[in-house]
VONU-845858 format. One record per residue: residue in one letter; x, y, z of N, C-alpha, C in turn. Coordinates in steps of 0.2 Angstrom, whole numbers, padded with zeros to 4 digits, always signed. Each point is the difference from the previous one (the first is absolute). Layout:
BEGIN
aXYZXYZXYZ
...
//
This chain:
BEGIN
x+0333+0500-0218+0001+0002+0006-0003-0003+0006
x-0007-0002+0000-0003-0002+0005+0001-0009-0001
x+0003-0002-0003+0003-0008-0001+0006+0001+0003
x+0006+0004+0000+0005+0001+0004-0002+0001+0010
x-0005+0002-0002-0002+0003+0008-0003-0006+0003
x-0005-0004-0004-0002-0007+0002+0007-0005+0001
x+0007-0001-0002+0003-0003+0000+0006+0000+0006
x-0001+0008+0002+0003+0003+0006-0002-0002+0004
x-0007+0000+0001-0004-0003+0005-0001-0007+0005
x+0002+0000-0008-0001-0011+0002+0005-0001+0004
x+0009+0005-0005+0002-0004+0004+0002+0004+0008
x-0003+0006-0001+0000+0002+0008-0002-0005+0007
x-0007-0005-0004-0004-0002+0004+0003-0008+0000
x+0005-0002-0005+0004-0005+0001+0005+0000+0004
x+0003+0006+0001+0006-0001+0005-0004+0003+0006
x-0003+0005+0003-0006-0002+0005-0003-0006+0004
x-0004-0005-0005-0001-0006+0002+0006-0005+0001
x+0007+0000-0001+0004-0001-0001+0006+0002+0008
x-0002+0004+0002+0002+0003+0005-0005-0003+0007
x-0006+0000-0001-0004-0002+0003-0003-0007+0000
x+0004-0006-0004+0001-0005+0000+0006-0003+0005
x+0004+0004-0001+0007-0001+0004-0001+0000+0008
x-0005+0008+0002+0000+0001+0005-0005-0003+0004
x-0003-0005-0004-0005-0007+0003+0005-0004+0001
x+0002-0002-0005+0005-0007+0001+0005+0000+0006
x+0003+0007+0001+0006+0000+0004-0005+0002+0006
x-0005+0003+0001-0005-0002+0009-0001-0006+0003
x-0004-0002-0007-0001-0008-0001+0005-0004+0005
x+0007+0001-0005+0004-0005+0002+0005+0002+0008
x-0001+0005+0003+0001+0001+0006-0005+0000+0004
x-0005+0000-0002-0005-0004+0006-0001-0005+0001
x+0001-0004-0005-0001-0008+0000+0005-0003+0002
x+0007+0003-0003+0007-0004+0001+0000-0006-0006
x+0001-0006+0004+0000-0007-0003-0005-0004+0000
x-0006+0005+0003-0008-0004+0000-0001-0002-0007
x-0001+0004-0006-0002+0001-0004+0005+0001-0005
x+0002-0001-0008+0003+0004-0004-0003+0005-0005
x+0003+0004-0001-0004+0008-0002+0004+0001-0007
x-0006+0000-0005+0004-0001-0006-0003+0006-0004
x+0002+0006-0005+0000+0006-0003-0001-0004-0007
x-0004+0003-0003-0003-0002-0007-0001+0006-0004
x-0003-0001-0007-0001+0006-0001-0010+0001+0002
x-0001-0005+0001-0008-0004+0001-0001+0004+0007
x+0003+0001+0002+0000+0001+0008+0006-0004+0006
x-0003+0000+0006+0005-0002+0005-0002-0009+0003
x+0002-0002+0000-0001-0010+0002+0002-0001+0005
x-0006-0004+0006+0004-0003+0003+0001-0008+0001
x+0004-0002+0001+0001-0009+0001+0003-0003+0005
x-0004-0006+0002+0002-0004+0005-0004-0005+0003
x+0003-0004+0004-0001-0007+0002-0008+0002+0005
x-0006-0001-0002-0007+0000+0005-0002+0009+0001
x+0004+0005-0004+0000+0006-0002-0011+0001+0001
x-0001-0003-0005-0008+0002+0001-0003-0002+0006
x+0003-0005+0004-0005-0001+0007+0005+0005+0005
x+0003+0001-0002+0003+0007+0007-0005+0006-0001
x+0002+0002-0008-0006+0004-0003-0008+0001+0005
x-0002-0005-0001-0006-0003+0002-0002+0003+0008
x+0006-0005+0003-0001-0001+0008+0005+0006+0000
x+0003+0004+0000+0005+0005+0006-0003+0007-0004
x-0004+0002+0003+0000+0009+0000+0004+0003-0003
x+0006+0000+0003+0004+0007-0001+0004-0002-0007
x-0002-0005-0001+0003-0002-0009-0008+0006-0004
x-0003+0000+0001-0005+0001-0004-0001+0009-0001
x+0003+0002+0008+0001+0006+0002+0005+0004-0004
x+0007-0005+0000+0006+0001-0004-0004+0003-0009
x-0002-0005-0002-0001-0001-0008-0007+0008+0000
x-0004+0001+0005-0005+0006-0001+0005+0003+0000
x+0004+0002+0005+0004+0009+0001+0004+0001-0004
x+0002-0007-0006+0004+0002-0006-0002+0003-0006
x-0005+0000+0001-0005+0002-0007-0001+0008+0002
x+0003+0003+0004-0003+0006+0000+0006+0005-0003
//
């Protein structure tokens, strides 16, 4: 019984995280537009693009974007 209960679980928290990978990516990708490409993994959420780490770096409100998602 408590193996069925562990198995429920997971995958409760797999489509959870699952849900809340999506609803990064699809922010992500309206906030950024065509700055960035936002890419949904099982790993997590990716960004990519051309000097992507020096915007990072230098523009504030990228770094502001990426804190406010984590919550």
């Amino acid at each position: 019984m408590f193996a069925k209960l562990m198995i429920h679980g997971a995958a409760l928290a797999e489509r959870a995280a699952r849900r809340r990978r999506g609803a990064v990516a699809q922010a992500l990708q309206e906030e950024l537009g065509r700055k960035a490409a936002v890419e949904e993994s099982a790993e997590g959420v990716t960004l990519t693009g051309r000097g992507l780490s020096r915007r990072f770096a230098l523009d504030p409100a990228w770094r502001w974007l990426i804190q406010g998602l984590g919550r």
